[in-house]
C-alpha positions as CSV (number, residue, x, y, z in Angstrom):
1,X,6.2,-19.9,-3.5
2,X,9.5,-18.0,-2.6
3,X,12.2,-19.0,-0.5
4,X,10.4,-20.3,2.3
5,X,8.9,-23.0,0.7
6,X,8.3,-26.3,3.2
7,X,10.5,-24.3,5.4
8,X,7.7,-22.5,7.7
9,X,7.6,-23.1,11.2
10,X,4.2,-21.8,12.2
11,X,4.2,-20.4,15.8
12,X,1.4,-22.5,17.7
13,X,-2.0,-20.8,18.3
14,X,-1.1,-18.0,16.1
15,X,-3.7,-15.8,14.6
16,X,-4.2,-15.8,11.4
17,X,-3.6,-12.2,9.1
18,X,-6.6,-11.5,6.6
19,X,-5.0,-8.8,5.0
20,X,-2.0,-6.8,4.4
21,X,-1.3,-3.3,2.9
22,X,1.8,-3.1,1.1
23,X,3.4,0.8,0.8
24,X,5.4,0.7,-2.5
25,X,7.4,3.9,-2.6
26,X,7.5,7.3,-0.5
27,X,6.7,9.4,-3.7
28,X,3.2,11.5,-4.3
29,X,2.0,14.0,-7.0
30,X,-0.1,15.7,-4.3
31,X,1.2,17.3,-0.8
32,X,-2.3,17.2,1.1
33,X,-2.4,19.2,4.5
34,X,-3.7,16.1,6.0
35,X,-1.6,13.3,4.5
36,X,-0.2,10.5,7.1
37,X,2.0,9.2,4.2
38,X,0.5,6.0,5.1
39,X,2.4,5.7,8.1
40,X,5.9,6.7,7.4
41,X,6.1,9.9,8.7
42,X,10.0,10.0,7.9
43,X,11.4,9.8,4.6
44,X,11.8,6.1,3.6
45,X,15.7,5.4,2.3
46,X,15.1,2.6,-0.2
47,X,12.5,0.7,-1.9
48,X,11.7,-2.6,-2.2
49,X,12.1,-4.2,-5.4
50,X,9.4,-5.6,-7.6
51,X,10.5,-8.7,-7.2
52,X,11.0,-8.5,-3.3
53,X,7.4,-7.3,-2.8
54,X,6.3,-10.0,-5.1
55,X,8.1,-12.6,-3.0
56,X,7.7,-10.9,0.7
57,X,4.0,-10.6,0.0
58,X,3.1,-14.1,-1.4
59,X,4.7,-15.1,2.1
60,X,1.8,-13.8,3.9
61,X,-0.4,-16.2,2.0
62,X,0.8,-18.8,4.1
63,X,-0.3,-16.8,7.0
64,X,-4.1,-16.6,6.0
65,X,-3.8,-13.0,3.8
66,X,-6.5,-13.0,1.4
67,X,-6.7,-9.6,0.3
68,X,-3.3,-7.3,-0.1
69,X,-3.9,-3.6,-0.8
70,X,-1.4,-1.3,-3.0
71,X,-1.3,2.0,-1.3
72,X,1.6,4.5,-0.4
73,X,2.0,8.3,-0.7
74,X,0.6,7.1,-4.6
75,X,1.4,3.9,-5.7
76,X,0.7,4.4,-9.6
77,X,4.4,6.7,-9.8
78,X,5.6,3.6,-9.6
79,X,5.5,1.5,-13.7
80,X,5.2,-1.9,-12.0
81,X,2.0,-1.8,-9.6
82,X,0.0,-3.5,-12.4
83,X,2.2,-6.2,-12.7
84,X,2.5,-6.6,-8.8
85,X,-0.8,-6.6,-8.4
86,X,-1.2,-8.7,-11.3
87,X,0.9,-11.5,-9.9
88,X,-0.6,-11.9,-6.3
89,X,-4.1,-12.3,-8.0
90,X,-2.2,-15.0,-10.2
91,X,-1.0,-16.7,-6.8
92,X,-4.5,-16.8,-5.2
93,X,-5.0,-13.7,-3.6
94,X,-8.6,-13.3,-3.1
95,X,-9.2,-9.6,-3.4
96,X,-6.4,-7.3,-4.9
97,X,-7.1,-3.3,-4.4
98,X,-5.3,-0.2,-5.0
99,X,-5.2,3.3,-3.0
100,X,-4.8,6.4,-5.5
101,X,-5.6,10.0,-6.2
102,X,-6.6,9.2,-9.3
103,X,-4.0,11.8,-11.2
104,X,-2.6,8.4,-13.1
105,X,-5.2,6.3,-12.9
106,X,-6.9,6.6,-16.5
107,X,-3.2,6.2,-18.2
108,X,-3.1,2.7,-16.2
109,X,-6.6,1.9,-15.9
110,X,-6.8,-0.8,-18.9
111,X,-3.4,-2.3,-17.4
112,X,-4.9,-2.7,-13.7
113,X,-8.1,-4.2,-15.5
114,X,-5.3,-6.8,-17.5
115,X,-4.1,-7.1,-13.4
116,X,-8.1,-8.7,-12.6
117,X,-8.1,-5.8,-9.6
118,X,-11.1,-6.1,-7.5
119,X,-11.0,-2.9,-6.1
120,X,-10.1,0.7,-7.2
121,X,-10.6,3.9,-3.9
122,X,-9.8,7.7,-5.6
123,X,-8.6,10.0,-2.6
124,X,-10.9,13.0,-3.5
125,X,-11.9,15.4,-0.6
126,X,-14.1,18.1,-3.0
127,X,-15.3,19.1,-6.3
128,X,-14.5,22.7,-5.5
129,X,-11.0,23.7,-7.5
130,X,-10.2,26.3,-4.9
131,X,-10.7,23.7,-2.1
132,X,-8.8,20.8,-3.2
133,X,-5.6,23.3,-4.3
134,X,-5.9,24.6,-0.7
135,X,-6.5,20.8,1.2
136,X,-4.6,18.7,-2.0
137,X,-1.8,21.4,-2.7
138,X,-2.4,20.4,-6.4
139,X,-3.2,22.6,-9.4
140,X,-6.0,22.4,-12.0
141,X,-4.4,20.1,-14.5
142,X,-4.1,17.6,-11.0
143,X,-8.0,18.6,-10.6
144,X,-9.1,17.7,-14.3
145,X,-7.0,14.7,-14.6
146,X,-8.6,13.3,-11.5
147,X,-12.0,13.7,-12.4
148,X,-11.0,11.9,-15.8
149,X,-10.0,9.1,-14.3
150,X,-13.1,8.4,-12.4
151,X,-14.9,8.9,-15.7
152,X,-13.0,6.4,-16.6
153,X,-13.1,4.3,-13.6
154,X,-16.9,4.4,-14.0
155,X,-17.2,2.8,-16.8
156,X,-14.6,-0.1,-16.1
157,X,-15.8,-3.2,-15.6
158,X,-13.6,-3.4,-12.1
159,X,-15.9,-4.3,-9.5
160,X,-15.5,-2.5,-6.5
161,X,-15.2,1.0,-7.0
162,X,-14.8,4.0,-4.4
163,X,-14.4,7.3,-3.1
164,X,-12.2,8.0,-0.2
165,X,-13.4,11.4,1.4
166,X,-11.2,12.9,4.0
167,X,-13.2,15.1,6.3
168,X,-11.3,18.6,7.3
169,X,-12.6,22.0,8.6
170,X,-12.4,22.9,5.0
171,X,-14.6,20.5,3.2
172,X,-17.8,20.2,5.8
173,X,-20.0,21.8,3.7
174,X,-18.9,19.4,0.7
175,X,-20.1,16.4,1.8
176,X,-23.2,16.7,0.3
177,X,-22.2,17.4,-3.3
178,X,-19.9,14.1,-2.6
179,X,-22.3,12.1,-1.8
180,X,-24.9,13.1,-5.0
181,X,-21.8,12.8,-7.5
182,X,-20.7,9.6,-5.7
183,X,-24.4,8.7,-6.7
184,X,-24.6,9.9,-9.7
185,X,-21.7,7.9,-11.1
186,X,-22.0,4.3,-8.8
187,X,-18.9,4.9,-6.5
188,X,-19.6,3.8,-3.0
189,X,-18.1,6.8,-0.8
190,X,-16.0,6.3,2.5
191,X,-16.1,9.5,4.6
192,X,-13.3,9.7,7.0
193,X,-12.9,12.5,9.5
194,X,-9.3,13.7,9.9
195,X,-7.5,12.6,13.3
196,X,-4.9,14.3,14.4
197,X,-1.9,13.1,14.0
198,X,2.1,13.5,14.2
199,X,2.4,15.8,11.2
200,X,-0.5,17.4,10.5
201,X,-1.4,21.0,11.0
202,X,-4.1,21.7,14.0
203,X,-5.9,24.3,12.1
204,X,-8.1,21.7,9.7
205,X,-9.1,18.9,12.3
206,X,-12.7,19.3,12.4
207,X,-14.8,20.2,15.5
208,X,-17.2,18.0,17.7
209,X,-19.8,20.1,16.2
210,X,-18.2,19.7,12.6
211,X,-18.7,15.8,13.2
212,X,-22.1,16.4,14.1
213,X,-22.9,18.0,11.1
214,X,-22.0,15.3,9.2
215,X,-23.3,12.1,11.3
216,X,-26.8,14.3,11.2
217,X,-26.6,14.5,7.5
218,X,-25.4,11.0,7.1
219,X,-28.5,9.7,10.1
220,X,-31.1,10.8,7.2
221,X,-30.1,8.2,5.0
222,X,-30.9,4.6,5.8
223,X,-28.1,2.9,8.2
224,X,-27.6,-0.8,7.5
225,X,-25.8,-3.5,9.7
226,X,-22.4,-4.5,8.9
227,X,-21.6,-7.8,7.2
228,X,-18.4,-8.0,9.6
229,X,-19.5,-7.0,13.4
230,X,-15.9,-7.3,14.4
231,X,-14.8,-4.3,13.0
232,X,-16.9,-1.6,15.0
233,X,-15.0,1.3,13.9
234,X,-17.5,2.0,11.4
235,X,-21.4,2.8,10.1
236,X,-22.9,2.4,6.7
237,X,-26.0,3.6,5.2
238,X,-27.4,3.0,2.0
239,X,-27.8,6.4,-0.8
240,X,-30.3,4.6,-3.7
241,X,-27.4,1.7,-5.5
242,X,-24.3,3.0,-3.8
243,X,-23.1,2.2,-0.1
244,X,-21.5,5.5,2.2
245,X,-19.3,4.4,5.2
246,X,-18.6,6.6,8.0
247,X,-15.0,5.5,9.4
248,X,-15.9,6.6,12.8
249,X,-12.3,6.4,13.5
250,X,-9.2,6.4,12.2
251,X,-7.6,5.1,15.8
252,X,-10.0,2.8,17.2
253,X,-8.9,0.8,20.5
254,X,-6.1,-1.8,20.1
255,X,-8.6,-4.5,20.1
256,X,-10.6,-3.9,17.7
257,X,-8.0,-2.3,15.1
258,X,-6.3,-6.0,16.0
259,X,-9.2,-7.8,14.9
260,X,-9.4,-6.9,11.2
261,X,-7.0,-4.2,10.0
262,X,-4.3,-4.7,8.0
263,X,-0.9,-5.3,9.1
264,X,1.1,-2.3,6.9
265,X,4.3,-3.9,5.5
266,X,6.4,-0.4,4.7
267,X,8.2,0.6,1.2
268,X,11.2,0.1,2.7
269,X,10.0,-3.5,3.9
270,X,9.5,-2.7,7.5
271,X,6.1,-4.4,9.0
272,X,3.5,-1.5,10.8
273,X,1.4,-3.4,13.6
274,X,0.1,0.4,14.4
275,X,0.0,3.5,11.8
276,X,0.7,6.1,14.0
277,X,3.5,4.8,15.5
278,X,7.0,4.3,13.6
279,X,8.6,3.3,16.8
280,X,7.6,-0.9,16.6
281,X,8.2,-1.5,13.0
282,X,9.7,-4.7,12.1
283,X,12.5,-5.3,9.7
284,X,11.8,-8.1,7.6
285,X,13.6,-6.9,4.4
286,X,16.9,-7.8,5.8
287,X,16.3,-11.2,7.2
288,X,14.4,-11.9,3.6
289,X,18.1,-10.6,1.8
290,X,19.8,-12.3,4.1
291,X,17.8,-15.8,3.9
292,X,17.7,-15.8,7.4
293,X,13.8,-17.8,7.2
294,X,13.9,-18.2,10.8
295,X,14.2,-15.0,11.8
296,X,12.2,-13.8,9.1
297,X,9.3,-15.8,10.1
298,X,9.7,-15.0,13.3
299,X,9.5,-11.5,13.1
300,X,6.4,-11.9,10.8
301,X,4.9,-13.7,13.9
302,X,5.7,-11.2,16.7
303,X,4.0,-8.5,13.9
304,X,1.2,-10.2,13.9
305,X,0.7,-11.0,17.9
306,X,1.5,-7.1,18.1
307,X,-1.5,-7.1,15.5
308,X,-3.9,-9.3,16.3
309,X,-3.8,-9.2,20.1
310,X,-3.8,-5.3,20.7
311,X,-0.2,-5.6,22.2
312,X,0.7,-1.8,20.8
313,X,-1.7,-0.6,23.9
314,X,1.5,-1.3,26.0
315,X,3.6,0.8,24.1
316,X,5.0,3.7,26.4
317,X,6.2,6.3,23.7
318,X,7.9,8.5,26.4
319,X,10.2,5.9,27.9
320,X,10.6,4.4,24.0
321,X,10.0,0.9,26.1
322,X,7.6,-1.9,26.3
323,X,5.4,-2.4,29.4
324,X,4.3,-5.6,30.4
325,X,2.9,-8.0,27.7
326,X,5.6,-6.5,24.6
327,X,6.7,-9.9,23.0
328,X,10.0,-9.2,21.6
329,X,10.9,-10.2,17.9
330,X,13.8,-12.0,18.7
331,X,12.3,-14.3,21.6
């Protein structure tokens, strides 16, 4: 399984990873207001080939990844994420998903059904045109063409399916009608109120009394536990068959985020032990072109101890330094 093969020197008492999000290009048909490019807030200079994000991400099998996610600014512009995603389920990948806005997604719908996904999310913030040319920056054709893909997506026999809501000062009110077409057509819905972050524009991060409104709507539904108490950062409730999650936060503490979100491995092949911060991302492309498997592996390892023990909380952005506890890449 790639070039590391009965080559790995695992680092003692290492944690293991359980998933990893994989960016495959820096492209998107939409230009939302709120958009954190999935953590590369500069323009990415290359992309990874398919065969280097086929090889680079079986890797991370060996490092206890079961599920690897497809996502980017929108991974279907990109001809091959069927096939990628495709071959990590036929290397053992557990749970293969994909992040989209849906504008592609009935034109590759039958070839990410070929792939055996387990799980599609459609970025869509509002059923109002007006509102999702304002938030979205799309056009009508982007609107229809969205909607017929989770026509489409409802009737595939993938299993997980889901709406990713993002929660601004201009879709409040639109939660509701979410929520009863989310019903309506069996997506579980993921609300996600908008943090504010590097590049995004002040005027549509939601109030404290925005938030309200929608955790009081949300509290007259019935709230069930969570399967996974590590990850706190979140509450579900039950709507009839479908489940709605509330991400209480986008930027939990570095603890818990450590405990079970995934590490970001960048288009450009650059590991992301935190998404809002650029400053900390790990080069593993060139080691990986370079065959260099030691100090490949080793800066897969010093991702994951940023990851899995909370180590970004050090980070001093203002000095662009490390405090105490920063484990360097090359030690």
């Amino acid at each position: 399984m790639g070039f590391l093969k009965n080559k790995m020197v695992f680092e003692k008492n290492l944690s293991s990873l359980k998933r990893l999000r994989i960016s495959v290009n820096d492209k998107c048909s939409l230009n939302c207001l709120y958009c954190h490019r999935d953590g590369q807030f500069t323009p990415r200079k290359e992309e990874m080939s398919t065969q280097e994000i086929k090889k680079i991400g079986s890797e991370f099998l060996k490092y206890g990844v079961e599920e690897i996610k497809l996502a980017a600014m929108e991974p279907l512009l990109r001809k091959d994420t069927p096939e990628i995603l495709g071959y990590f389920k036929e290397i053992g990948v557990n749970k293969t998903s994909i992040t989209t806005n849906g504008i592609l997604l009935k034109h590759y719908l039958n070839s990410l059904e070929r792939a055996n996904i387990d799980e599609v999310s459609v970025s869509l913030d509002t059923l109002n045109l007006d509102i999702f040319n304002y938030i979205n920056q799309g056009n009508s054709r982007d609107f229809d063409r969205t909607l017929e893909g989770l026509e489409a997506l409802s009737k595939s026999p993938i299993p997980e399916k889901n709406i990713n809501m993002t929660i601004t000062k201009s879709n409040i009110k639109e939660l509701e009608a979410m929520v009863l077409f989310s019903k309506k057509n069996n997506f579980d819905l993921r609300v996600i109120p908008l943090i504010s972050l590097q590049n995004q524009r002040s005027s549509i991060q939601p109030s404290s009394s925005d938030l309200k409104e929608i955790t009081n709507y949300l509290d007259t539904l019935e709230k069930i536990t969570s399967d996974n108490p590590t990850r706190i950062a979140y509450t579900e409730y039950s709507c009839g068959e479908i489940k709605i999650t509330l991400i209480d936060s986008l930027c939990p503490d570095c603890d818990s985020c450590g405990r079970d979100y995934a590490l970001r491995l960048t288009s450009d092949g650059k590991l992301k032990p935190c998404l809002i911060s650029e400053i900390g991302e790990i080069d593993i492309l060139t080691p990986y072109r370079k065959k260099n498997i030691i100090e490949f592996n080793k800066k897969i390892q010093s991702a994951i101890r940023f990851k899995k023990k909370g180590l970004m909380k050090n980070f001093n952005p203002s000095g662009i330094s490390f405090e105490k506890g920063f484990i360097s890449p090359e030690e």
